[in-house]
C-alpha positions in Angstrom: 39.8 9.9 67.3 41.4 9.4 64.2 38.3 7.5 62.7 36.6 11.2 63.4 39.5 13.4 61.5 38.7 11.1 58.0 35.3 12.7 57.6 35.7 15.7 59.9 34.5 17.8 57.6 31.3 15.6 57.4 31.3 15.9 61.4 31.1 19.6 61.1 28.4 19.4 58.8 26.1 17.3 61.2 27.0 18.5 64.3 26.8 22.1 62.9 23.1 21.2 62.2 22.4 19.9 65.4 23.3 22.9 67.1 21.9 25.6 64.7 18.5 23.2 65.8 19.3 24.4 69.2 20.3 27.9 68.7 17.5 28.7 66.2 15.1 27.9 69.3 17.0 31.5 70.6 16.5 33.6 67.9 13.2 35.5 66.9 11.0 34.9 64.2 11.6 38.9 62.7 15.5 37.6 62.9 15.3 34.3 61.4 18.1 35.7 59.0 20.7 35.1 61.2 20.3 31.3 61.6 21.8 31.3 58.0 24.8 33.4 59.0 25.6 31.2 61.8 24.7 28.3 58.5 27.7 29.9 56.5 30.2 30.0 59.3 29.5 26.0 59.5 30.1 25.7 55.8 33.0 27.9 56.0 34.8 26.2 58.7 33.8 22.4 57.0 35.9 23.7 53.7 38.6 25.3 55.8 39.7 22.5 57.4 40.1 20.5 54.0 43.4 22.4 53.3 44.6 20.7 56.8 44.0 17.3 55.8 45.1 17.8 51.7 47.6 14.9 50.6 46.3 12.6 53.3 45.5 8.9 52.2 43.7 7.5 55.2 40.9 5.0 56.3 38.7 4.9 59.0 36.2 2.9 60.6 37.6 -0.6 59.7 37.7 1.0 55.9 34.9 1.7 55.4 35.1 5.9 54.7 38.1 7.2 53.1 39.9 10.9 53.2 41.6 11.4 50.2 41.9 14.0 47.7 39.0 12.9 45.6 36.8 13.1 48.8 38.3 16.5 49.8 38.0 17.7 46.6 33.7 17.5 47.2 34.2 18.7 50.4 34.9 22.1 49.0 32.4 21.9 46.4 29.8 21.2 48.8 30.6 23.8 50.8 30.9 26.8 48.1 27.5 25.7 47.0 26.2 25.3 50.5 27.7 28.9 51.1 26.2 30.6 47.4 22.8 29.1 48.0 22.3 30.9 51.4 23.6 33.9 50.5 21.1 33.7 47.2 18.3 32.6 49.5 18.2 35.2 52.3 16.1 37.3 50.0 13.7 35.0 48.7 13.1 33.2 51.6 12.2 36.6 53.4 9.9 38.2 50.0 8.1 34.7 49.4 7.4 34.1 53.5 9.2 31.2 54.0 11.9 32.2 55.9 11.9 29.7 58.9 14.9 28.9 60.9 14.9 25.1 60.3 15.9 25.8 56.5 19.6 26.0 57.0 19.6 22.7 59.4 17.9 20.8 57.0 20.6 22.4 54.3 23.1 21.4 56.4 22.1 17.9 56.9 21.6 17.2 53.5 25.3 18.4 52.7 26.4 16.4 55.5 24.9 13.4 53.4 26.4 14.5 50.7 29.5 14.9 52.3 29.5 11.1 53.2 29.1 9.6 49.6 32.6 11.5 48.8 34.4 9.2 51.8 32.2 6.4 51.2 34.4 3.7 51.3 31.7 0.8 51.9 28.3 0.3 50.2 26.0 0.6 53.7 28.0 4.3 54.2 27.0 5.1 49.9 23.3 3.8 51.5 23.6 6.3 54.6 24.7 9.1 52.8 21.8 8.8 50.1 19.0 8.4 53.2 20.9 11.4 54.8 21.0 13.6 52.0 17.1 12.9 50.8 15.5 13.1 53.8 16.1 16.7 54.4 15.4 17.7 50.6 12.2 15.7 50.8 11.2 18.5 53.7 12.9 21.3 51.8 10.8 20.5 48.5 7.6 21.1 50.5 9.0 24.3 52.8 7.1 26.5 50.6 3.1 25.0 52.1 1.2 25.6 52.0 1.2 26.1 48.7 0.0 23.1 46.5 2.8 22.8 44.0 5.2 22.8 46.6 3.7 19.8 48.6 3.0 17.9 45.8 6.8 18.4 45.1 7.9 17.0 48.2 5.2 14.0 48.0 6.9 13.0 44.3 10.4 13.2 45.6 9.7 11.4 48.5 7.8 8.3 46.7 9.7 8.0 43.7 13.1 8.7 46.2 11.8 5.7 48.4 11.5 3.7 45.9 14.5 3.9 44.5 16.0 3.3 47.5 14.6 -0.1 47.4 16.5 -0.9 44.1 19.8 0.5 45.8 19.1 -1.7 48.8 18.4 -4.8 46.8 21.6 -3.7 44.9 24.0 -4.1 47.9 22.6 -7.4 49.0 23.5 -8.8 45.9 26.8 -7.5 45.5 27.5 -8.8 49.5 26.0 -12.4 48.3 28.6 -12.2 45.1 31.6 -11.0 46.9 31.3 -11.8 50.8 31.5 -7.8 51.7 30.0 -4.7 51.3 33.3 -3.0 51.4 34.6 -1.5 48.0 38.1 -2.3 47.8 36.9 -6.4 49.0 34.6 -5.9 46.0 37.3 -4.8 44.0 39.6 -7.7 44.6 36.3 -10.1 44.6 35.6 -8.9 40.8 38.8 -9.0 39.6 38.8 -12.7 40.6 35.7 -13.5 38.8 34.8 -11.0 35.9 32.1 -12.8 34.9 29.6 -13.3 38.4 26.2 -12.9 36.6 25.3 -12.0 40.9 27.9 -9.3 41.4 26.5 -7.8 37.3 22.9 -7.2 38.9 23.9 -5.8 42.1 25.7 -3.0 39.9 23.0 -2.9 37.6 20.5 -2.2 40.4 23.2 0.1 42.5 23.0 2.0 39.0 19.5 2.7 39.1 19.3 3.8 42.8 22.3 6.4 42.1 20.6 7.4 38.6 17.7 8.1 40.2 19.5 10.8 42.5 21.6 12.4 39.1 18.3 12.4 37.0 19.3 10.7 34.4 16.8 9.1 32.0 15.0 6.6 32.3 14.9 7.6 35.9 14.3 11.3 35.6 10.5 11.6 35.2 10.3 12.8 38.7 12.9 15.9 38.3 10.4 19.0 36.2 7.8 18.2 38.4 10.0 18.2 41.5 12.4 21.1 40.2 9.1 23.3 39.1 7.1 22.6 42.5 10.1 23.4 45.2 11.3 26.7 46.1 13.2 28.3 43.7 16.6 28.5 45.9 16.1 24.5 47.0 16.0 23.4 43.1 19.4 25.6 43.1 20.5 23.5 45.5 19.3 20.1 43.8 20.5 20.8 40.9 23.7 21.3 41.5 24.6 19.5 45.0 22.8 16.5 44.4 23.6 15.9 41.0 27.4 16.4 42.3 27.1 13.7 45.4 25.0 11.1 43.0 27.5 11.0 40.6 30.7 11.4 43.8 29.0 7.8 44.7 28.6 6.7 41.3 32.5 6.9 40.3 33.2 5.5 44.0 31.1 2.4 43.3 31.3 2.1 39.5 34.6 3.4 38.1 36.8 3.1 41.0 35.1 -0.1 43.7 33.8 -1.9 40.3 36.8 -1.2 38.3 38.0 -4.6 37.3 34.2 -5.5 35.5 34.3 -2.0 34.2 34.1 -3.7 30.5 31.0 -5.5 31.4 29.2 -2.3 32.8 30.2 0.0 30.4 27.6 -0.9 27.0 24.6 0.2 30.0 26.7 3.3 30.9 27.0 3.8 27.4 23.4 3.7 26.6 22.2 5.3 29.4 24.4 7.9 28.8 23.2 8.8 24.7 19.4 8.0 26.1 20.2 10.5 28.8 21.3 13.3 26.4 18.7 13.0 23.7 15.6 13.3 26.1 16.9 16.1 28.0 17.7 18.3 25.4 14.9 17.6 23.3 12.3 17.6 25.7 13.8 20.9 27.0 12.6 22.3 23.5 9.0 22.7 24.6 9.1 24.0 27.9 7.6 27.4 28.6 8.6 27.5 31.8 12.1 28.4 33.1 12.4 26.2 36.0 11.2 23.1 34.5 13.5 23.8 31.2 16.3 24.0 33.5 15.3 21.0 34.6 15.4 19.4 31.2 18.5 20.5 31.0 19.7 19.3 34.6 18.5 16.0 32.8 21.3 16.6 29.7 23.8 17.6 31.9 24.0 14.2 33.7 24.0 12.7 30.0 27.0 14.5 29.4 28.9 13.4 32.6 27.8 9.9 32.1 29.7 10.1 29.0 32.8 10.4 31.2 31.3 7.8 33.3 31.5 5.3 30.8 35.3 6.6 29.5 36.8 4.9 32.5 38.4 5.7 35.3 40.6 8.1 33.5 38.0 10.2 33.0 37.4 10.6 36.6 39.0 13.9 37.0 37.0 14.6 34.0 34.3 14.3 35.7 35.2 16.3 38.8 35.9 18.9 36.5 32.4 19.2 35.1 30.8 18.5 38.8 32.6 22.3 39.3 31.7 23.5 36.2 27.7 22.6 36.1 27.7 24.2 39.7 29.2 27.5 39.1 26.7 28.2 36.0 23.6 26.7 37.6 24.2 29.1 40.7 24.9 31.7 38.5 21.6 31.1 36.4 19.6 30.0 39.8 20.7 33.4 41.6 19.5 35.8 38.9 15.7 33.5 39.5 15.6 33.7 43.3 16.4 37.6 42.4 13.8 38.0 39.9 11.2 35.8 42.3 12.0 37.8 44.8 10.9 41.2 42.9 7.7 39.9 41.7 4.3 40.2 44.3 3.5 36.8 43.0 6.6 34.3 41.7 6.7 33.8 37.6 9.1 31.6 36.4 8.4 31.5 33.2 10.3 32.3 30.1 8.0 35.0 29.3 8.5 36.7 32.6 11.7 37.7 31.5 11.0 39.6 28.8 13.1 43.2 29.2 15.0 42.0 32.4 18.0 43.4 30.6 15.7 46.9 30.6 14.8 46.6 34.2 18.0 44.6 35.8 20.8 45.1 33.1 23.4 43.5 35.5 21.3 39.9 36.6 20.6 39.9 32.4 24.2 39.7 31.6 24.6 37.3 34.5 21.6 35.0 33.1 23.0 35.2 29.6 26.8 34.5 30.7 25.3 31.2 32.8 22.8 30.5 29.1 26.0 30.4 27.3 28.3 28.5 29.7 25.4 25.8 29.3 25.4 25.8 25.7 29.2 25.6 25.5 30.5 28.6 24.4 33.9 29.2 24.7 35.7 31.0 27.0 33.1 29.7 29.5 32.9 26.8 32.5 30.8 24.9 30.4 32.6 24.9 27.1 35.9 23.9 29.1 33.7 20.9 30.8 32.6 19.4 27.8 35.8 19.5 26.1 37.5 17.7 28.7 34.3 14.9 28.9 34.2 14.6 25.1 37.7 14.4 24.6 37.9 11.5 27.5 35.3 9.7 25.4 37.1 10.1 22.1 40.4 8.8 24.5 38.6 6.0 25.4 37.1 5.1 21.6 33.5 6.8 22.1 33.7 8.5 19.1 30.4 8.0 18.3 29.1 9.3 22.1 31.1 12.1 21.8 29.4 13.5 18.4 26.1 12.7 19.9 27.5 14.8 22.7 28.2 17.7 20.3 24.9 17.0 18.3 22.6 17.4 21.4 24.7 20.5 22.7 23.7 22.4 19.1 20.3 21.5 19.9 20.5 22.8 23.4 21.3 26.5 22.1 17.6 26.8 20.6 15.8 26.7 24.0 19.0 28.6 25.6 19.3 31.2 23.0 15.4 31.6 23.2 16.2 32.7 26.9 18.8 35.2 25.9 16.4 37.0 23.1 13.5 37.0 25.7 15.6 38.8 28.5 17.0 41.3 26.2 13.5 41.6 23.7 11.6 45.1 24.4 10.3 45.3 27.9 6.2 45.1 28.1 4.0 47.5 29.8 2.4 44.0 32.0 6.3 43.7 33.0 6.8 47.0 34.7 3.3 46.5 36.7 4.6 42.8 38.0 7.4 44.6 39.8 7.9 44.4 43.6 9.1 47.0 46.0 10.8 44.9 48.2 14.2 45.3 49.0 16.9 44.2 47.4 20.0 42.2 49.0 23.8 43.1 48.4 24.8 39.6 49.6 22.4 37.6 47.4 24.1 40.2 44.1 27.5 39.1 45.6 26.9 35.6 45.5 25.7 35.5 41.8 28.4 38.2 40.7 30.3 35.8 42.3 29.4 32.6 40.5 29.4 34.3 37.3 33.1 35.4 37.8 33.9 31.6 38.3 32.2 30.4 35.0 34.7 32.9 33.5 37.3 31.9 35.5 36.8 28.4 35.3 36.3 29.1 31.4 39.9 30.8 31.2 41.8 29.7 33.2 40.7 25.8 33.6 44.0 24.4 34.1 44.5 25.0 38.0 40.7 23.4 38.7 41.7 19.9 36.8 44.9 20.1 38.5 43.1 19.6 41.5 40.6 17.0 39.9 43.3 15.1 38.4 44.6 14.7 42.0 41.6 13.8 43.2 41.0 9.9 42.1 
């Protein structure tokens, strides 16, 4: 029983699935709205139960998950995003006809995945969690068929996800050949013993690309605009925010924490990674017309930036945490005004020049979108500003200097094609904008949700102190 309380939220997650499977059997097909209420009192019940377990230090399964406050800490993220991205999603589901009752399972499956890389305590549990997290997105990427974009979004993700599986696989079983275990804190001890196993160095190397793959970070990302542009709107919320935050959950797990004692050796790759990773996300993001694939540019940049806390060292860890929040509350914020604005239109537009006058036609979600444009760029007193300066100052801390001003460098880059969203929303509104309007009605809970994650980018942005309290806690 006790083995079951270390990843009970995780439990809840699961099992929560399983029976909405069940219930949404029950409900009819005119109601299908209701599966995602019974989906938020899951969620709701998997973060309160965190507060229980806060300050406990325990293992379970012969050690191989772990509750602690790091792992608690992403047990509330997860479930604030899990509980946003229904609420934004009710809507759009309903206006663009895809509004099944096998959505919110899948959601919760995936979170319940995700759930298990922040206790992962044991490379075959990271492996688990990463099959139990795709698998569901691979489904959700295609919910939208049959439209074309949308299936071919799922086949990518699922190919290119499958594959990189395979390096993650191969990863572990050298790691177990170097060290004798698949069990982090063995590995730990095993590295510190011998720095310098050439064996254990390639398992790491290839555990590195099966987890980059997940955070889209370059040269693994070439499957993220095609993915991010083909899925429904509210699943690439969810991507790019949830996923990004359990890839890089198992990535300080296995890298800056399990690996911790050949940190030196892995950190010139991190480091490179890292300034390849910024540059080609925020340059490529330049020329994209379209919103949804320059967001997920931008995803792309994003993960260069929390690399660079990556490669600061386990320090940096809370850091890291930090920005996880950060990145989440904006991209909600900037995915809820597009599920809104999908949701109006007779036909989806996402991009850039579809929001030309929103600020004429839906004054409130263009404030929101250019808050969540700004918090992205860096601008103080946002989430995002208060990320980076944390992340940069951990890589000046740990004698980045050099990372960190490419950090800075690629974030003045980043305002063109964010600014350029800003001008569009609030440029004069065209006659062809008024016409693409729907009728449909309009949802007080998805509004609440992105009011909602607008008010923590300013929250997070003012008052970041309490917030890295509890990420400072957390490793």
């Amino acid at each position: 029983m006790n083995d079951l309380l270390v990843i009970l939220p995780t439990i809840i997650l699961a099992l929560g699935g399983t029976i909405l499977l069940l219930v949404d059997l029950a409900i009819p097909r005119e109601s299908k709205a209701v599966t995602g209420w019974v989906a938020i009192a899951i969620l709701a019940l998997s973060g309160l139960v965190v507060p229980m377990q806060w300050g406990v230090n325990a293992l379970g399964f012969g050690g191989m998950v772990k509750a602690d406050a790091y792992s608690l800490f992403l047990d509330v993220l997860f479930a604030v995003i899990g509980v946003i991205t229904v609420l934004i999603s009710q809507r759009y589901n309903a206006a663009t006809g895809i509004m099944r009752g096998e959505f919110y399972p899948l959601m919760l499956f995936s979170l319940s995945g995700m759930s298990l890389l922040g206790h992962a305590n044991d490379l075959l549990i990271v492996f688990l969690g990463i099959e139990l997290l795709s698998i569901p997105l691979y489904v959700l990427c295609g919910f939208a068929r049959p439209k074309q974009e949308s299936e071919e979004s799922a086949m990518k993700y699922f190919l290119l996800g499958a594959f990189a599986s395979g390096f993650l696989v191969y990863g572990v079983a050298l790691m177990y050949g170097a060290t004798g275990s698949t069990n982090l804190s063995v590995i730990s001890k095993a590295a510190a013993l011998n720095t310098h196993s050439g064996l254990l160095l390639a398992g790491a190397a290839l555990v590195l690309v099966g987890l980059g793959f997940k955070a889209a970070m370059a040269p693994f990302h070439m499957w993220t605009p095609d993915v991010y542009q083909g899925a429904p709107t509210v699943v690439t919320a969810f991507m790019s925010t949830a996923t990004k935050a359990a890839a890089f959950a198992a990535m300080i797990r296995v890298l800056m924490l399990g690996l911790l004692p050949i940190a030196a050796a892995i950190q010139p790759a991190i480091v490179v990674l890292a300034a390849l990773t910024m540059i080609v996300g925020n340059v490529t993001a330049l020329a994209q017309k379209d919103l949804k694939r320059m967001l997920a540019y931008s995803s792309i940049a994003h993960a260069g930036y929390i690399l660079l806390g990556v490669a600061s060292g386990a320090t940096a860890a809370p850091s890291v945490l930090f920005y996880l929040a950060s990145y989440a509350a904006t991209s909600l914020a900037a995915f809820g005004v597009m599920t809104s604005v999908g949701a109006d239109q007779p036909q989806e537009d996402q991009s850039i020049a579809a929001y030309t006058g929103l600020f004429n036609r839906r004054p409130m979600l263009a404030v929101v979108m250019a808050l969540a444009m700004f918090s992205f760029m860096g601008i103080p007193p946002t989430a995002g500003f208060a990320g980076k300066y944390f992340l940069f100052q951990s890589a000046v801390n740990s004698g980045l200097v050099w990372l960190a001003v490419l950090g800075v460098i690629t974030s003045v880059v980043s305002v063109a094609y964010y600014l350029r969203v800003v001008i569009t929303m609030f440029s004069k509104q065209t006659d062809e904008a008024v016409a693409g309007q729907s009728n449909a009605p309009r949802s007080v809970w998805s509004g609440v949700a992105t009011l909602a994650a607008a008010i923590a980018i300013l929250w997070i942005g003012l008052m970041p102190a309490s917030l890295l309290a509890m990420a400072s806690l957390a490793p």
